[in-house]
Structures are given as structure tokens and as C-alpha cells.
Steps between C-alpha positions, in 0.01 A plus 500: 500500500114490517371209219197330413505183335170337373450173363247241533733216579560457858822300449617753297398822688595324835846407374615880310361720821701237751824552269435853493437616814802275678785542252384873294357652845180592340171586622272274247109546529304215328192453249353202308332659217517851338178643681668382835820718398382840335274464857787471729705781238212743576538415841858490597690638172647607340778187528865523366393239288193267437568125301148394291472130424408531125298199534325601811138588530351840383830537291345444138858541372672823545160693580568443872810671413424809417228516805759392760780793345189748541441420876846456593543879372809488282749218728570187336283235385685191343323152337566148659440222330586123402278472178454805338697491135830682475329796266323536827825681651483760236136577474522572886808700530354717178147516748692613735641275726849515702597140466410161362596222721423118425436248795804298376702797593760357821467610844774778482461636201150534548617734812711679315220579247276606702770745695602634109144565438448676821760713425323631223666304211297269264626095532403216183764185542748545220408130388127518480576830268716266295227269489232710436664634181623135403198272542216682240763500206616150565389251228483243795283690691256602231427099512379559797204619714596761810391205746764277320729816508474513844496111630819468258653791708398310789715118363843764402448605869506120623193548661267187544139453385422589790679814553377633187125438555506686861691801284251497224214461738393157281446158638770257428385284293468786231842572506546136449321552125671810442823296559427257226368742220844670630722190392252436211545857342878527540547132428639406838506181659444596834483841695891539550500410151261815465691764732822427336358535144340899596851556708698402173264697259578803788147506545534546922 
């Protein structure tokens, strides 16, 4: 299978194409920004199927979307991302994508997306669907801002400060104030305290 994967973290793109390539067999082509892939579409497309960073350069949402499914001429085009909100999934699948894949997604099941989707058959994570209905009608998460949203997604995950700023693209010392208005709004003592309280309220 012919993919190209674009993102504008090296770590990132550098780690999927290895994974890719030695355990799916695939033939992975590389960009760093939306102009670099519709270029390298034009040039070697169409692919089987072409991943878009939603964060990434030139995206401007799901605008890069729509541009990349023109040039790849009908194959696949699915969203990758670590940040985007969950309504994210729905708004791209309904723009047309084949798949919705977050960064937190493991190793093998990330392969096995990416063969489903190849295949011609649209992947979203059965969680993040759950979630993406869940979080705007909870009363807990109306308290809160997306950003919080997202770093208390991060503390249910047992993720460090750390962790969660290089997946929110934020330095770390922002996370550490979005941990305290965290435990300040839910009336938690600490950020375990925090996690627990949204797991208990079903929140994540």
C-alpha cells in the first residue's frame, strides 16, 4: 500500500512511517506541511491513502481537507491529530474524510486503521465517538474551557505535565496552571484527585 503521511513533528512523522513500513509493508512518502503534500500528491498520486496533521501548517482546519481529497482524486484522505476536539471526528468524516485517528492511538491498532481505511472503509475509535457525544452535554464539562477539556483528558490518561504540553503543543508550565484551575473547578485536592472526580462523573 502506497501512503503519505504529513505532519510537522519529526518525532512523530519519523516514528508512524518506521512502524509502517517494517511491520504493515507499506510504501510511506513524507511531507511537513500541507503545501509540501498536495505537491508531492500532484506529483506521485494518487496514494491509497494520505494522513493530514490537523494541526499542521497550511491546514486552517479541515480546509486542507477538502484540497488534499481533490488532488488525491477520490482515494482516501483521513485526519491525524493529538489536539483537535472530539466534534472534530465528525465534522471531518461529514467533509469527507475516510478516518479519524488520534496520536494516542497504539502502535497496532494504528496499523490496523490505516489497512481498514485503505480498504475503502471509514475508521473513528469507538471511544473517542463515545466521548465526543458525552463531553458537550456533561455538566462537568460545561465548567470548563476546551483547553481544560483536553489537559483533563490528558491527567485520566496518566500522562505527566509534561506529556500533555508536547501533545497540546504548549509549554509546560501552562499545563501546570491549567492543572490547578482543574483541581480548583472540580474541587480536587490534587490532580489524581481531579482525574478520578471526571472518571466517576463518566466524563472520560
Amino acid at each position: 500500500m502506497r501512503l503519505l503521511l504529513a505532519d510537522d513533528h519529526d518525532l512523530v512523522r519519523e516514528t508512524i512511517s518506521a512502524y509502517l513500513q517494517s511491520e504493515g509493508g507499506a510504501e510511506v512518502s513524507l511531507a511537513t506541511d500541507l503545501g509540501e503534500a498536495l505537491d508531492k500528491i500532484r506529483r506521485d498520486g494518487p496514494f491509497d491513502l494520505v494522513l493530514l496533521d490537523y494541526n499542521m501548517p497550511g491546514m486552517m482546519g479541515l480546509d486542507g481537507l477538502g484540497r488534499a481529497l481533490k488532488a488525491n482524486g477520490g482515494k482516501g484522505v483521513a485526519i491525524l491529530s493529538g489536539t483537535a476536539p472530539n466534534r472534530t471526528a465528525q465534522e471531518a468524516l461529514d467533509a469527507g474524510a475516510i478516518g479519524y485517528l488520534p496520536k494516542t492511538l497504539g502502535a497496532q491498532s494504528l496499523l490496523n486503521a490505516v489497512r481498514f481505511m485503505v480498504s475503502g472503509e471509514v475508521f473513528v475509535p469507538v471511544s473517542l465517538m463515545r466521548e465526543k457525544t458525552a463531553v458537550p452535554t456533561h455538566p462537568i464539562a460545561q465548567l470548563l474551557t476546551t483547553r481544560e477539556n483536553e489537559v483533563l483528558a490528558g491527567l485520566c490518561r496518566g500522562m505527566s505535565n509534561k506529556e500533555i504540553a508536547r501533545e497540546l503543543q504548549l509549554q509546560e508550565v501552562t499545563i501546570k496552571l491549567h492543572v490547578r484551575t482543574l483541581c480548583r473547578k472540580l474541587d480536587a485536592k490534587n490532580r489524581t484527585q481531579a482525574a478520578m472526580t471526571a472518571k466517576e462523573a463518566g466524563l472520560f
